[in-house]
C-alpha positions as CSV (number, residue, x, y, z in Angstrom):
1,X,3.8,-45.4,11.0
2,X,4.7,-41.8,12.2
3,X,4.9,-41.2,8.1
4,X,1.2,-41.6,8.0
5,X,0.3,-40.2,11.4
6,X,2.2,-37.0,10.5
7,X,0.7,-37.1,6.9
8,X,-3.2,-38.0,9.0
9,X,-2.6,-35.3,10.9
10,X,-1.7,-32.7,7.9
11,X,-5.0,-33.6,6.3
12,X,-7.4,-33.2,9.6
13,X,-5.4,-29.8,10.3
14,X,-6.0,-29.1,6.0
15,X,-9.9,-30.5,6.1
16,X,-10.2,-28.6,9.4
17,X,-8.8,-25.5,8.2
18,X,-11.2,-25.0,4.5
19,X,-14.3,-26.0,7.7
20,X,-12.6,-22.4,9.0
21,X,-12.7,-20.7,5.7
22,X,-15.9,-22.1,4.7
23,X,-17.8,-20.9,7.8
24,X,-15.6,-17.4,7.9
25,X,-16.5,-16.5,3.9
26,X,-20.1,-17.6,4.9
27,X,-20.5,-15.6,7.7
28,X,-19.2,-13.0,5.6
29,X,-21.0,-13.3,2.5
30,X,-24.6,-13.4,4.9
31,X,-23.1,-10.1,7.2
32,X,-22.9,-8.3,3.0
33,X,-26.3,-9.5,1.7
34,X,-28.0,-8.4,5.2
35,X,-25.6,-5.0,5.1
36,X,-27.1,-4.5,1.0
37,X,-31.0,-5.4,2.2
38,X,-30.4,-2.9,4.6
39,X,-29.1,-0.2,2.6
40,X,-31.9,-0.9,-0.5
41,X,-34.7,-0.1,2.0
42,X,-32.8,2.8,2.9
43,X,-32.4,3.9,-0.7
44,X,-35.9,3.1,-1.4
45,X,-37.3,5.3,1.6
46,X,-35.2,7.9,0.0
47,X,-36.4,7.8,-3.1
48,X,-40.1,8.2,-1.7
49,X,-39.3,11.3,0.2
50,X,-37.4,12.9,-3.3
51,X,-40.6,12.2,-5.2
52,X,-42.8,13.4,-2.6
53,X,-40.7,16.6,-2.7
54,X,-40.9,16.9,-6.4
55,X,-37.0,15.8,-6.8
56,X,-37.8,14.1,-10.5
57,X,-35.0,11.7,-11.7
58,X,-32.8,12.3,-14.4
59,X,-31.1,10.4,-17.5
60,X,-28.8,8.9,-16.0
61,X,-25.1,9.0,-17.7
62,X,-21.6,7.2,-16.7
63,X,-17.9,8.3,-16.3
64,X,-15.4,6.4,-18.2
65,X,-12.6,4.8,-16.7
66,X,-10.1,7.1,-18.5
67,X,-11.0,9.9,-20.5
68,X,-13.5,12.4,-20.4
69,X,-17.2,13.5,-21.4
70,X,-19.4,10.1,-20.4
71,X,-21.5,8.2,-21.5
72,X,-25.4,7.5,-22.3
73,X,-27.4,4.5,-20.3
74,X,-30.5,3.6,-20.1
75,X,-30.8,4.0,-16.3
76,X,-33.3,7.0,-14.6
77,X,-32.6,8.1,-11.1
78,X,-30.8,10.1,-8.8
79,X,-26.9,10.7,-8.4
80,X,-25.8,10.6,-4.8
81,X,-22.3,12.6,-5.3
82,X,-22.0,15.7,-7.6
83,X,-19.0,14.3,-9.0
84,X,-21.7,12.0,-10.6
85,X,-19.4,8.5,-9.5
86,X,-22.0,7.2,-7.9
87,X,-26.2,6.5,-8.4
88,X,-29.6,5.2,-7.8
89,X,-32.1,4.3,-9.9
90,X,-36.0,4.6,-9.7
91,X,-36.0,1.3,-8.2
92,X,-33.5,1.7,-5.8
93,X,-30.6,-0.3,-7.5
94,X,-27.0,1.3,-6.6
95,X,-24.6,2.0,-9.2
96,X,-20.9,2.8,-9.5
97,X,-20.9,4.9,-12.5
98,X,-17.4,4.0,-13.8
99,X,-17.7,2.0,-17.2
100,X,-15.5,1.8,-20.8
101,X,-15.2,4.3,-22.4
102,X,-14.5,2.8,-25.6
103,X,-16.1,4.2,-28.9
104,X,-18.4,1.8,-29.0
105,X,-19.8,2.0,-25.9
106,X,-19.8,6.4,-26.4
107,X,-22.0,5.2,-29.8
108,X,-23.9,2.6,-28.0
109,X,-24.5,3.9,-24.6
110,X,-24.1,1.2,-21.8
111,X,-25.6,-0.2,-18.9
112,X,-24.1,-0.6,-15.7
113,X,-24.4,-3.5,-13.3
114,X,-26.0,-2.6,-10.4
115,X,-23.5,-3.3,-7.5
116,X,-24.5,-4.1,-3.9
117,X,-25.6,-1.1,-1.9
118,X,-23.8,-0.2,1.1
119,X,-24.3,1.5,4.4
120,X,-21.1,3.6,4.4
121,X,-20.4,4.9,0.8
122,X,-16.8,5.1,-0.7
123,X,-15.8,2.9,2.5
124,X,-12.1,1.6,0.7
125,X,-12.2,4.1,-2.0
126,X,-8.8,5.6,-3.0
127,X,-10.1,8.8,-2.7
128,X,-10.7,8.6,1.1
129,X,-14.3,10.2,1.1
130,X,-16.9,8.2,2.7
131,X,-20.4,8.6,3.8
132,X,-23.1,7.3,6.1
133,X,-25.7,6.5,3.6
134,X,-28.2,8.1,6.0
135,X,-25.9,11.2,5.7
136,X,-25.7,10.9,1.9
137,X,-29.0,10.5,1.1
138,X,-30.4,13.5,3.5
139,X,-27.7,15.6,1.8
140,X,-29.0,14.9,-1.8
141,X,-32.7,15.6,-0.2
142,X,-31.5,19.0,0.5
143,X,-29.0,19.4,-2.0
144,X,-30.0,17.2,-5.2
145,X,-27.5,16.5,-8.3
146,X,-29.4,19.2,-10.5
147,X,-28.5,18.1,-15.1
């Protein structure tokens, strides 16, 4: 009997513990989608304000993961670093513009996934730089990526 009490008890403390990890990665997942909703309407207004003050977009072109020169997409908006890593386009879609840089894709030309839009940029990056996307967006406003 204590056989199956101890192995009862294993289960309920195992079914009890995915409950845990279920609710946790939920919670999670909702706090991301609400943090990316945020950050698009944030991106959006932006992108209102650089039209209204004549800030046209611009072909947009990616960095490949090793190499140099980049590489054509079919994307049209603004960067939001002058190193060019990262980007908007003209409907307020984020991008990280890191792709292959393979031959095929330098003949092709690619297009990046958008990626969900955050409120502090380059949070986890190894380069350490991070921005308040308030902070980032006013600064291209002033100070736009020019081609």
């Amino acid at each position: 009997m204590a056989a199956m009490d101890g192995d009862g008890g294993q289960q309920a403390w195992s079914a009890h513990r995915r409950e845990v990890l279920a609710a946790q990665e939920d919670a999670l997942r909702r706090t991301r989608q609400e943090e990316h909703e945020r950050a698009t309407a944030k991106l959006r207004a932006a992108i209102g304000r650089w039209q209204e003050a004549g800030i046209a977009p611009l072909p947009l072109r990616a960095q490949p993961y090793t190499g140099s020169g980049s590489v054509r997409t079919s994307l049209h908006g603004w960067y939001l670093k002058h190193d060019r890593s990262i980007a908007v386009d003209t409907e307020g879609r984020f991008y990280v513009m890191r792709v292959d840089g393979s031959l095929l894709s330098r003949l092709r030309g690619v297009t990046p996934n958008p990626s969900p839009a955050p409120l502090v940029v380059g949070r986890g990056a190894r380069d350490g730089e991070t921005f308040d996307l308030d902070e980032l967006l006013d600064m291209r406003g002033k100070d736009p990526v020019r081609p």
